[in-house]
N, CA and C of each residue as an Amber inpcrd file, in Angstrom:
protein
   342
   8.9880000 -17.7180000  20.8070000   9.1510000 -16.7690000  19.7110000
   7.8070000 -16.0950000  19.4680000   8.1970000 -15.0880000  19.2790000
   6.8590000 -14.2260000  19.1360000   5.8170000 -14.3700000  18.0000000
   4.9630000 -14.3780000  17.6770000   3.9380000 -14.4670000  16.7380000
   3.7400000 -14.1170000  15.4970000   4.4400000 -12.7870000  15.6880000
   4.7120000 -11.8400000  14.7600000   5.9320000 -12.0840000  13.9610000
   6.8270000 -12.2720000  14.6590000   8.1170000 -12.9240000  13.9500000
   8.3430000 -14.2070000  13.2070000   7.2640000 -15.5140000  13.8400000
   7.2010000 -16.6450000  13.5750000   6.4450000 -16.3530000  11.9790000
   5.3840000 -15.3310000  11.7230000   5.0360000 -15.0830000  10.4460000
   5.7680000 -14.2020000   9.3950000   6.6640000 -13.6900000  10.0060000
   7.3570000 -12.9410000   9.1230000   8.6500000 -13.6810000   8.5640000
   9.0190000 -14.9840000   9.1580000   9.9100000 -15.6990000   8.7060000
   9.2670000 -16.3910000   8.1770000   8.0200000 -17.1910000   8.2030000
   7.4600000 -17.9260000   6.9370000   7.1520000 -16.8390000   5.8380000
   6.8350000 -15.8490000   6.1910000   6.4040000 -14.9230000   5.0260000
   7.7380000 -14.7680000   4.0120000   8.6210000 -14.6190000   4.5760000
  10.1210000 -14.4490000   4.3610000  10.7390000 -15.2590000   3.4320000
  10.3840000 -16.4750000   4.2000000  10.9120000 -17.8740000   2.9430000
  10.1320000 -18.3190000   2.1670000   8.8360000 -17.9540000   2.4050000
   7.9140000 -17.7580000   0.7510000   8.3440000 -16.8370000  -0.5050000
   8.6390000 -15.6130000   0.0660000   9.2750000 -14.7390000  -0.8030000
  10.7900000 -15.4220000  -1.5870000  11.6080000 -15.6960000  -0.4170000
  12.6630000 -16.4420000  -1.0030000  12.7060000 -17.8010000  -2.2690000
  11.7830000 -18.6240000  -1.7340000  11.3620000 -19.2540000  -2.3400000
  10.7130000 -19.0220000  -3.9640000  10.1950000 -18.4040000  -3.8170000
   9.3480000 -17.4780000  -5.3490000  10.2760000 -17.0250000  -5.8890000
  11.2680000 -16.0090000  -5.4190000  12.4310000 -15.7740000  -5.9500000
  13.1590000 -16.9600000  -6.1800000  13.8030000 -17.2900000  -5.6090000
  14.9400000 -18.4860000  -6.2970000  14.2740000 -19.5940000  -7.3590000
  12.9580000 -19.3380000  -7.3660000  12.0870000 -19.8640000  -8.2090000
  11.9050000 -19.4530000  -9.6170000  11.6790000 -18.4040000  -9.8450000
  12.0140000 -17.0180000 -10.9090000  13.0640000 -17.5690000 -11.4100000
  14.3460000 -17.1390000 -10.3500000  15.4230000 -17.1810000 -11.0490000
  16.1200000 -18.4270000 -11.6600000  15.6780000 -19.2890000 -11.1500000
  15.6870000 -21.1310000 -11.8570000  14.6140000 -21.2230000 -13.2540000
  13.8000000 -20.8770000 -13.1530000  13.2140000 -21.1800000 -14.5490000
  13.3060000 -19.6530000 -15.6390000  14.2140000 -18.2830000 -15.1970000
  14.6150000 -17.9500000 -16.4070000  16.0920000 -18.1450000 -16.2470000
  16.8530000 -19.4500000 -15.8970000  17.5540000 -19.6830000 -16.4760000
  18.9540000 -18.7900000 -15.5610000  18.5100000 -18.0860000 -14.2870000
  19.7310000 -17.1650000 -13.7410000  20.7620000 -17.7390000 -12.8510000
  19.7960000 -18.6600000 -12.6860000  20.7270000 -20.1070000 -11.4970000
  20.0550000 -21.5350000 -11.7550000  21.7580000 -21.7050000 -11.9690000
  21.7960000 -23.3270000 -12.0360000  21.0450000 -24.2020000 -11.0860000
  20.3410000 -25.5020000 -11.3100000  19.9880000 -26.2350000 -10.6490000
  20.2530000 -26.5900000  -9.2430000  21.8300000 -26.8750000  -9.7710000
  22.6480000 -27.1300000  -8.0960000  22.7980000 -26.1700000  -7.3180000
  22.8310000 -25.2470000  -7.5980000  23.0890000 -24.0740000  -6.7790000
  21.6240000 -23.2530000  -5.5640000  20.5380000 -24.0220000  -7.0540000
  19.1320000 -23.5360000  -6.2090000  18.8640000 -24.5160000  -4.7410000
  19.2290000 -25.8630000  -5.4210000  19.0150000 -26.7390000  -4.1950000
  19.9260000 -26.1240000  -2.9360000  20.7420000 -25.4480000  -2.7610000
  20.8800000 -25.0980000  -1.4240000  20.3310000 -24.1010000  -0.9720000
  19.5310000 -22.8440000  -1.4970000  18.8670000 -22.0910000  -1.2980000
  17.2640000 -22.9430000  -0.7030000  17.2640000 -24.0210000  -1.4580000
  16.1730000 -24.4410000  -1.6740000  16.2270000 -25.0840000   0.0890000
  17.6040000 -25.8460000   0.4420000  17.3790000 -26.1480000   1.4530000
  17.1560000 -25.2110000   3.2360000  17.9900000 -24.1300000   2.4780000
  17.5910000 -22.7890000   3.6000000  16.4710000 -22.2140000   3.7810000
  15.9080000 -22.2040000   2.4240000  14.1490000 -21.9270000   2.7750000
  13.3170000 -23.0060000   3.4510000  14.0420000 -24.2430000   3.7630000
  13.3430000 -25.0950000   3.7940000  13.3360000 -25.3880000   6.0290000
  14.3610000 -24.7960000   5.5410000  15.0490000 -25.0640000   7.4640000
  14.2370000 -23.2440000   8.1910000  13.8860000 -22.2830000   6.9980000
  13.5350000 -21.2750000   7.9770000  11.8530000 -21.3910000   7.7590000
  11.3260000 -22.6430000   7.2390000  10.0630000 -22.7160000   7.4920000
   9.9370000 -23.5560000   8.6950000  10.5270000 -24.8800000   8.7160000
  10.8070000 -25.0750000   9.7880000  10.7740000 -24.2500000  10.9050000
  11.4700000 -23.8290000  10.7820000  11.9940000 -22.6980000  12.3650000
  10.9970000 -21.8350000  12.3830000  10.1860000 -21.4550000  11.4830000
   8.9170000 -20.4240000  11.6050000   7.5540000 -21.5620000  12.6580000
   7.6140000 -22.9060000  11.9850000   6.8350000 -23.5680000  12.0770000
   6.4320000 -24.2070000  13.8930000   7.5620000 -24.4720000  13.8870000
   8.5100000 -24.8820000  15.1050000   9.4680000 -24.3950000  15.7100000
   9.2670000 -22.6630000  16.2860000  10.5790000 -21.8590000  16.8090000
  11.1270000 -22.7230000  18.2520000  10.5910000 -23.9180000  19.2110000
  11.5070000 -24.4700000  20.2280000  12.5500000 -25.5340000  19.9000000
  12.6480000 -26.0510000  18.1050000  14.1880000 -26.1310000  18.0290000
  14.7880000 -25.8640000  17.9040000  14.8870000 -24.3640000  17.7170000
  15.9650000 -23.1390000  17.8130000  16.6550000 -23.2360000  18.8690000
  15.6190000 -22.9190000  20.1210000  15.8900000 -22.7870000  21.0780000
  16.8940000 -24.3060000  21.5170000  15.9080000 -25.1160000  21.5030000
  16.7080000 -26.6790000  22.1850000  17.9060000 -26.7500000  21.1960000
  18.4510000 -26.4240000  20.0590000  19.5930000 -26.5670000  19.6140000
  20.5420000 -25.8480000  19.8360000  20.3680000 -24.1900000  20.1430000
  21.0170000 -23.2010000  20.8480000  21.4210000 -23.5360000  22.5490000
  20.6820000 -24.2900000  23.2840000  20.7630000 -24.8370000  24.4130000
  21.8230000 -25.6730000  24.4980000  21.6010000 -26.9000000  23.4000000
  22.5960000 -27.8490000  23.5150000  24.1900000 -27.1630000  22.8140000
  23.9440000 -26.7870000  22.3060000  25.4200000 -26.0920000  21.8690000
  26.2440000 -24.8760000  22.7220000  25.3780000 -24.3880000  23.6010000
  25.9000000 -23.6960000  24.8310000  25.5710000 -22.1760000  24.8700000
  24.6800000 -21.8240000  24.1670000  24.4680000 -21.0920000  24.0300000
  23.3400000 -20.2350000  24.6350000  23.9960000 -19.1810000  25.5940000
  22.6650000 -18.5380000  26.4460000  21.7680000 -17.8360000  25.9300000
  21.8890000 -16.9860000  25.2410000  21.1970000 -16.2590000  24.1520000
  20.5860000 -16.9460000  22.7040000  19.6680000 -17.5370000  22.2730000
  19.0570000 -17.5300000  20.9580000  19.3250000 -16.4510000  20.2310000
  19.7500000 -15.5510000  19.9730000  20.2530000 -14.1420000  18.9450000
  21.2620000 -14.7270000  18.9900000  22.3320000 -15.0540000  19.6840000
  23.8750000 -15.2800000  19.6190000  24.0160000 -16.4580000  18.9210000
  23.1790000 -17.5390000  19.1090000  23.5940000 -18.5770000  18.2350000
  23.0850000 -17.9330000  16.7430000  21.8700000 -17.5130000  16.6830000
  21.5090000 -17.2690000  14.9960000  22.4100000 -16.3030000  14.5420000
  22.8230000 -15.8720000  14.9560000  23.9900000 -14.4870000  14.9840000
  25.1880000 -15.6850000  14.1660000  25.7230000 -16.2240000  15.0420000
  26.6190000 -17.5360000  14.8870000  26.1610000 -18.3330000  13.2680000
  25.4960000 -18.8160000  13.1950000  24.8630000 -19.9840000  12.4210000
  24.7130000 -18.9370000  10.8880000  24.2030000 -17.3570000  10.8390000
  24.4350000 -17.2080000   9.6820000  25.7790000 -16.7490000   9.8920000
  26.6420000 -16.2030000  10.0870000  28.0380000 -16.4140000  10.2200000
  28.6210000 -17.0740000   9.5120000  27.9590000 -18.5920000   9.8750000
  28.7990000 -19.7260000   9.6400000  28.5800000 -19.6860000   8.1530000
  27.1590000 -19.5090000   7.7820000  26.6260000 -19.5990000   6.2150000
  27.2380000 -18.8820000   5.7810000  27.4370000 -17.4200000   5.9820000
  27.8640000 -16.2640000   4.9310000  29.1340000 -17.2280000   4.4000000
  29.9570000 -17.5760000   5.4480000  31.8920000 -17.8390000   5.5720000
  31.2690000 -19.2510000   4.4020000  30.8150000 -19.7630000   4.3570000
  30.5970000 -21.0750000   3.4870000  30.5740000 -20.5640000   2.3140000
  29.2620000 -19.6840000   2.1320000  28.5490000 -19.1670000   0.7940000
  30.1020000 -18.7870000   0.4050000  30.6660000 -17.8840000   0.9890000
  31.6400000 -17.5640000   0.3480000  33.2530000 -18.2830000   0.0030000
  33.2230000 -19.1050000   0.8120000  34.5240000 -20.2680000   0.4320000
  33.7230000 -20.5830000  -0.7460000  32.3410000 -21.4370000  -1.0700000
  32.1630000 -21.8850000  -2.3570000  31.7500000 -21.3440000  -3.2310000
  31.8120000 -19.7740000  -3.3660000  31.8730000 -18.7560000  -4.3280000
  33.3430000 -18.5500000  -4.9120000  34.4460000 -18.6760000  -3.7110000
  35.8380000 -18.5640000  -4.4140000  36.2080000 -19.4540000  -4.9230000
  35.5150000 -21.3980000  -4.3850000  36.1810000 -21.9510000  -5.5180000
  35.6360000 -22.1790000  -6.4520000  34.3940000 -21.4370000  -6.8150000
  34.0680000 -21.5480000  -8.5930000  34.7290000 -20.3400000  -9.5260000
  34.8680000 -19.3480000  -8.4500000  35.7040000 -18.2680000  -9.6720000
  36.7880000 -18.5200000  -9.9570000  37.6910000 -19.3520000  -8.5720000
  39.0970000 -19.7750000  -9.0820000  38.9400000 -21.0350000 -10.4040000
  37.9620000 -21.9310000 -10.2460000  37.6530000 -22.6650000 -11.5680000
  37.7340000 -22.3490000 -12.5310000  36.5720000 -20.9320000 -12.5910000
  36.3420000 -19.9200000 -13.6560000  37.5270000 -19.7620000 -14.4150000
  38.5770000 -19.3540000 -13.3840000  39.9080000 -18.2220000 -13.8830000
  40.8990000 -19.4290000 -14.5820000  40.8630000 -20.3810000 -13.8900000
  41.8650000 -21.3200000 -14.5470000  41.2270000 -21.6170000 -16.2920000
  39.5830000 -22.0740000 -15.9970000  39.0800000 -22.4620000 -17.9880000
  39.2530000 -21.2700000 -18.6530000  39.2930000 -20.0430000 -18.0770000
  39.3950000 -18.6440000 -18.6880000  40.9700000 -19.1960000 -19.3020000
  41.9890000 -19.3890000 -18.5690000  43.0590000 -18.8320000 -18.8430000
  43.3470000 -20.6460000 -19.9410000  42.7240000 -21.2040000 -19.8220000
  42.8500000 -22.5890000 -20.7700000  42.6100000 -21.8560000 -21.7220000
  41.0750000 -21.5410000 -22.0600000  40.9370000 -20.9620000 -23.3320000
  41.6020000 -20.2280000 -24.0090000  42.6000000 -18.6770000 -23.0060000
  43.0850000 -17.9140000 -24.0900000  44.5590000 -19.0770000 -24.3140000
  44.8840000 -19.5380000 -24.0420000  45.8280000 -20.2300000 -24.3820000
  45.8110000 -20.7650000 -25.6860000  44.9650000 -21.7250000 -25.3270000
  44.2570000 -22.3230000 -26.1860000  44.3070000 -21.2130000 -28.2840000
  43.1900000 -20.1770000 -27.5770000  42.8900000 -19.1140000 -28.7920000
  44.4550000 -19.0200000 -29.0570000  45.2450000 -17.9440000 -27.9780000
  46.3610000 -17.8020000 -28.6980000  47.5440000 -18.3740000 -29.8630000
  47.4100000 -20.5100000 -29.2270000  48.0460000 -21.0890000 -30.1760000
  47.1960000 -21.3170000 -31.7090000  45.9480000 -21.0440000 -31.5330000
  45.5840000 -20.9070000 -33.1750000  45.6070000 -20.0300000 -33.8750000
  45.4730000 -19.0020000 -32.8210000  46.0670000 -17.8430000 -33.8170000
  47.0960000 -17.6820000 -34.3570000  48.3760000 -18.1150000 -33.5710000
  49.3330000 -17.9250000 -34.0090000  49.7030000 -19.2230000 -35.5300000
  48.6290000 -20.4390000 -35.3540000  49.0970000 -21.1020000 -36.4390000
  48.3350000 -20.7510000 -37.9530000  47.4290000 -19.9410000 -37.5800000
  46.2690000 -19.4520000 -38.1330000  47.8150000 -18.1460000 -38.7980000
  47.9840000 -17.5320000 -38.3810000  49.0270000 -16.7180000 -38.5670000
  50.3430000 -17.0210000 -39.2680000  50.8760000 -18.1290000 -39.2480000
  51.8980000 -18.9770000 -39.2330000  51.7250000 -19.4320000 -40.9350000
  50.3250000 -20.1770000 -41.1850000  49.7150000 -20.9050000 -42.5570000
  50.2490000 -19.4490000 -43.8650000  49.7870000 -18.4040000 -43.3870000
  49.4670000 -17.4300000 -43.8840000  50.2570000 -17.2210000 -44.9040000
């Protein structure tokens, strides 16, 4: 890996890092949520640090090209990030729809007293 690249991906996940940093102490992301960011910055210092286990892991998985597996691997992340983005909004939507329930039957007894 080239020299130039090997610093621009540590440079990269410093930035990331600072950011998801920011955004944890004013409060924009939850704890749990940073720790996996926390662990992706942590795997592309790595890989800045040490670009031939890219390679030897792209090897063993069959892969002729190093672009094609990283190509692959965030792939795989985006499709994750986003399965566990849908099941917190579907969470979301269900306490959403508890609550108006919820509101609605006091209103109506709230209404009812009257």
């Amino acid at each position: 890996m080239n020299i130039n690249l090997r610093l621009f991906l540590i440079i990269f996940a410093i930035f990331w890092f600072v950011l998801t940093s920011y955004f944890l102490k004013k409060n924009k992301l939850p704890v749990k949520y940073s720790l996996v960011w926390y662990t992706i910055i942590f795997i592309m210092l790595i890989l800045g640090a040490f670009p031939n286990i890219l390679v030897l892991i792209s090897e063993f998985c069959g892969f002729q090209v190093v672009a094609s597996f990283v190509v692959g691997v965030i792939l795989t992340l985006m499709i994750f990030i986003t399965l566990i983005l849908t099941m917190i909004v579907a969470e979301q939507k269900k306490k959403i729809t508890l609550i108006i329930q919820e509101l609605s039957i006091l209103k109506e007894k709230i209404q009812n007293e009257k």
